[in-house]
DOTOR-239409 format. One record per residue (C-alpha): x, y, z; residue in one letter. Coordinates in pm, 1 decimal. Example, Ala and Ser with C-alpha at 12.3 -4.5 7.8 and 13.67 -1.06 7.14 Angstrom:
2
       east      north         up   residu
     1230.0     -450.0      780.0        A
     1367.0     -106.0      714.0        S
This chain:
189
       east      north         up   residu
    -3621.5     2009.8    -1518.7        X
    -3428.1     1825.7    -1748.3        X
    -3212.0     2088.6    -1919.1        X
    -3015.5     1993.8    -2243.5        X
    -2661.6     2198.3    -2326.7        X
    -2416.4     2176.4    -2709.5        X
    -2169.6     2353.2    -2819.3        X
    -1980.0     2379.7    -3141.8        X
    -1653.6     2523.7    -3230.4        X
    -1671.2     2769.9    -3465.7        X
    -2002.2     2895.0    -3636.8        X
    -1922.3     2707.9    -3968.6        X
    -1952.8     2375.2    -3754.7        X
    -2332.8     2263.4    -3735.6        X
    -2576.1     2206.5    -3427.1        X
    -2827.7     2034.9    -3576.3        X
    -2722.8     1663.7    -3466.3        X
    -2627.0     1787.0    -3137.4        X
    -2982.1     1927.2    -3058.2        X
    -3149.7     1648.4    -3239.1        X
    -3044.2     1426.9    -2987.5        X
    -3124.8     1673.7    -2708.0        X
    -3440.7     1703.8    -2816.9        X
    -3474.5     1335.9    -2844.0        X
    -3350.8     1308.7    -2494.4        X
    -3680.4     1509.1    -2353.1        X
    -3494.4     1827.1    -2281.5        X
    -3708.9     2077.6    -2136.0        X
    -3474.4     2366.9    -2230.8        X
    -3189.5     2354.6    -2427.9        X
    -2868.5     2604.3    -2435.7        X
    -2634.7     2634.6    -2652.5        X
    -2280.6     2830.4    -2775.5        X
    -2103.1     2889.6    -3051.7        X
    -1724.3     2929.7    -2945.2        X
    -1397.9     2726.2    -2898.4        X
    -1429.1     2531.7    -2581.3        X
    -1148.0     2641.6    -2460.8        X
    -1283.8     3003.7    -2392.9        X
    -1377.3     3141.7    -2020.9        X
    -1683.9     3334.5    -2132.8        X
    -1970.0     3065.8    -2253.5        X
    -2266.5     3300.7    -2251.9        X
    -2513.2     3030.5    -2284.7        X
    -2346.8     2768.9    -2030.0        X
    -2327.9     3047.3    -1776.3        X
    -2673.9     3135.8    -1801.0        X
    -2736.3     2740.2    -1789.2        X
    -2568.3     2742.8    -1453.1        X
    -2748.3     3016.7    -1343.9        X
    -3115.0     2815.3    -1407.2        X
    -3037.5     2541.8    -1235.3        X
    -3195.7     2420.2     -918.0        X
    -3151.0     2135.9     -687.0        X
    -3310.7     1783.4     -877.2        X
    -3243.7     1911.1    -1230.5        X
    -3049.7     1753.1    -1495.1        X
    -2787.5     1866.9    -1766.0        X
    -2773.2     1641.7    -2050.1        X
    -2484.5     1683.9    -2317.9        X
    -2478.3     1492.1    -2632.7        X
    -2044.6     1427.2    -2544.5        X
    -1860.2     1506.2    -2251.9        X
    -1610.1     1749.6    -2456.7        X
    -1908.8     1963.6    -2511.9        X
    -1908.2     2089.4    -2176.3        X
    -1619.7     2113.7    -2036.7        X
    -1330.1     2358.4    -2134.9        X
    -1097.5     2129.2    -2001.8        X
    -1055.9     1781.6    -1829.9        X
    -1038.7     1953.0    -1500.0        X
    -1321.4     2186.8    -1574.7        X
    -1549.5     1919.8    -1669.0        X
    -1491.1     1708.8    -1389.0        X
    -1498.1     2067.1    -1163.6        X
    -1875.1     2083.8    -1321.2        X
    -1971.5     1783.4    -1264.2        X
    -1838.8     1757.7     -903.2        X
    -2072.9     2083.7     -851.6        X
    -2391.2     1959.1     -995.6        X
    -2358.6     1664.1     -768.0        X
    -2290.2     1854.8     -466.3        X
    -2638.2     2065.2     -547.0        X
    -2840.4     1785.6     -605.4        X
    -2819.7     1813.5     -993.9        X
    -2747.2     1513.0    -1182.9        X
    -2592.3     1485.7    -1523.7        X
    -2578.9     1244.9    -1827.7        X
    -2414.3     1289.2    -2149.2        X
    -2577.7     1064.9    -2440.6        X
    -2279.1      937.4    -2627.5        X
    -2110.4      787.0    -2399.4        X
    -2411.3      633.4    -2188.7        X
    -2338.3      788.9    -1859.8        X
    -2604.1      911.5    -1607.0        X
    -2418.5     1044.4    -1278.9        X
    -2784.7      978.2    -1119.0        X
    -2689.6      634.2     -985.5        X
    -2340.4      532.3     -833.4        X
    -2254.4      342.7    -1111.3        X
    -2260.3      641.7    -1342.4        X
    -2078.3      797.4    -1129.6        X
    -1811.4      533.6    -1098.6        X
    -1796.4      512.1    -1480.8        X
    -1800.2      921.6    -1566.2        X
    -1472.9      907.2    -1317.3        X
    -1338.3      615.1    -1505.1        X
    -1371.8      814.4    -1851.7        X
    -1246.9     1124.7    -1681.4        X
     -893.8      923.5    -1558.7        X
     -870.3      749.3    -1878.8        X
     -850.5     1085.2    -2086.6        X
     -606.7     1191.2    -1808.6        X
     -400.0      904.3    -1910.7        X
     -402.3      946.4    -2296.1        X
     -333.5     1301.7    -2241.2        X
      -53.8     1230.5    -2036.4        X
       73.7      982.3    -2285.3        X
       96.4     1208.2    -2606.9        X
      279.7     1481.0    -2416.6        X
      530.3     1227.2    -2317.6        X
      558.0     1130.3    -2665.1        X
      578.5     1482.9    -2812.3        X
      854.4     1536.5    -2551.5        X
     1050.1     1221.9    -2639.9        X
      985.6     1332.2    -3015.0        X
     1113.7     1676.1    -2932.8        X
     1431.8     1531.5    -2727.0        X
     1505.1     1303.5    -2979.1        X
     1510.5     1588.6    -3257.5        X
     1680.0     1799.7    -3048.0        X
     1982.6     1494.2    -3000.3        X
     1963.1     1527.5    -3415.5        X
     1988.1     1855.8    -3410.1        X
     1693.8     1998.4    -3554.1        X
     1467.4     2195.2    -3451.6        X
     1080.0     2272.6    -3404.9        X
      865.7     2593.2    -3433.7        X
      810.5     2887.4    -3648.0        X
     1130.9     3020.3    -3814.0        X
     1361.7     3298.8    -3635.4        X
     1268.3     3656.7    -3837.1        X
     1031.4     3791.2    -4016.1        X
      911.4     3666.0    -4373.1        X
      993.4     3880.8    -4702.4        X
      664.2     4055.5    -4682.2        X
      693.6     4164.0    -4328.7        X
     1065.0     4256.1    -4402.0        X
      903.0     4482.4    -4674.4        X
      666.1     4605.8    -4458.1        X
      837.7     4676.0    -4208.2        X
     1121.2     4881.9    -4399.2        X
      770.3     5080.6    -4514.1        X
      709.3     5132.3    -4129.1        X
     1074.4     5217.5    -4037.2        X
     1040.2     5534.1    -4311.4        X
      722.8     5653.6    -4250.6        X
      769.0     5671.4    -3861.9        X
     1137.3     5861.6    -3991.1        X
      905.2     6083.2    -4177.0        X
      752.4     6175.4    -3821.2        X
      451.1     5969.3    -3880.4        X
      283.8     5850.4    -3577.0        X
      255.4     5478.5    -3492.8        X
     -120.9     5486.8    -3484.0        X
      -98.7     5665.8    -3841.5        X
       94.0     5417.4    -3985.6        X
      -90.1     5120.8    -3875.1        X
     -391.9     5265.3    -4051.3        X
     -241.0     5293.4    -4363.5        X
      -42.7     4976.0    -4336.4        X
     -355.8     4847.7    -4247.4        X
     -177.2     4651.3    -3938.0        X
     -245.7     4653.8    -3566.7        X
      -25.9     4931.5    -3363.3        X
      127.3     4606.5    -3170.4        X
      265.8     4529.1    -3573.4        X
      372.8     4809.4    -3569.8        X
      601.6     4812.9    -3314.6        X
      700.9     4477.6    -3323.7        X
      851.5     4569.3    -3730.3        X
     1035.6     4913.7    -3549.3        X
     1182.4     4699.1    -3310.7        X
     1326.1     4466.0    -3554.2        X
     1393.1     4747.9    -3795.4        X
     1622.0     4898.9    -3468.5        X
     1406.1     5143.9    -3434.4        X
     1393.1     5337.8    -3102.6        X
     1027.3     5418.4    -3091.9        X
């Protein structure tokens, strides 16, 4: 069976090209998920996985629709070939049928290796070279004027013997807020 697979993002992001092209492709079943690629849990994939049988096929419309990671997707693909399942992902023309397709999926696979490799050692000259300038990068040390406020809101109402789960309520925050604004409050809680 020849068994199709997309994904997109975030549910505001649109399937409809992605299982076009499956569909074009002859997929006999497609699957598909709605979530950030980087999650564990893909419902759809796993239960993809599961269907699979030796002399099958996944079919992607792009590689970075499978794969959570380069590692993962080369961890897949290394799997479906050791079970007799062959893959192919439609923009980038590969079909890991033949050994030529194989030879080229490896070849994309090292190359996005490499231009990984290459903006992280540019972000970390970037950062060095900041750093030599003295400045520096991330979020801002404290809390911002509204969570100040807030937070001096927290501080009396757990002085009033409120309880932490009370006041998140009617701060409308999550307990771990909570805490977080005692603690820089100086709050022993």
């Amino acid at each position: 069976m020849r068994f199709g697979y997309a994904r997109v993002s975030t549910s505001e992001q649109n399937l409809d090209m992605q299982l076009q092209a499956l569909m074009t492709a002859d997929c006999d079943k497609i699957y598909y998920d709605t979530l950030s690629g980087t999650k564990r849990d893909r419902p759809q994939l796993e239960e993809l996985l599961k269907a699979l049988r030796s002399g099958d096929e996944v079919v992607v419309w792009r590689l970075d629709r499978l794969g959570r990671s380069l590692v993962h997707l080369i961890e897949l693909v290394n799997n479906f070939s050791s079970q007799g399942i062959s893959f192919s992902s439609l923009h980038e023309k590969i079909d890991t049928s033949s050994p030529s397709g194989k030879l080229i999926f490896h070849i994309f696979c090292s190359l996005a290796e490499f231009e990984r490799e290459l903006i992280r050692e540019r972000t970390m000259a970037g950062l060095e070279s900041a750093r030599r300038q003295g400045r520096t990068g991330g979020r801002p040390k404290g809390m911002s004027e509204d969570a100040e406020s807030t937070a001096r809101i927290a501080e009396t109402l757990f002085r009033e013997k409120h309880t932490v789960t009370e006041i998140a309520k009617r701060l409308k925050k999550s307990k771990v807020t909570v805490y977080k604004y005692l603690r820089e409050r100086g709050v022993e809680v």
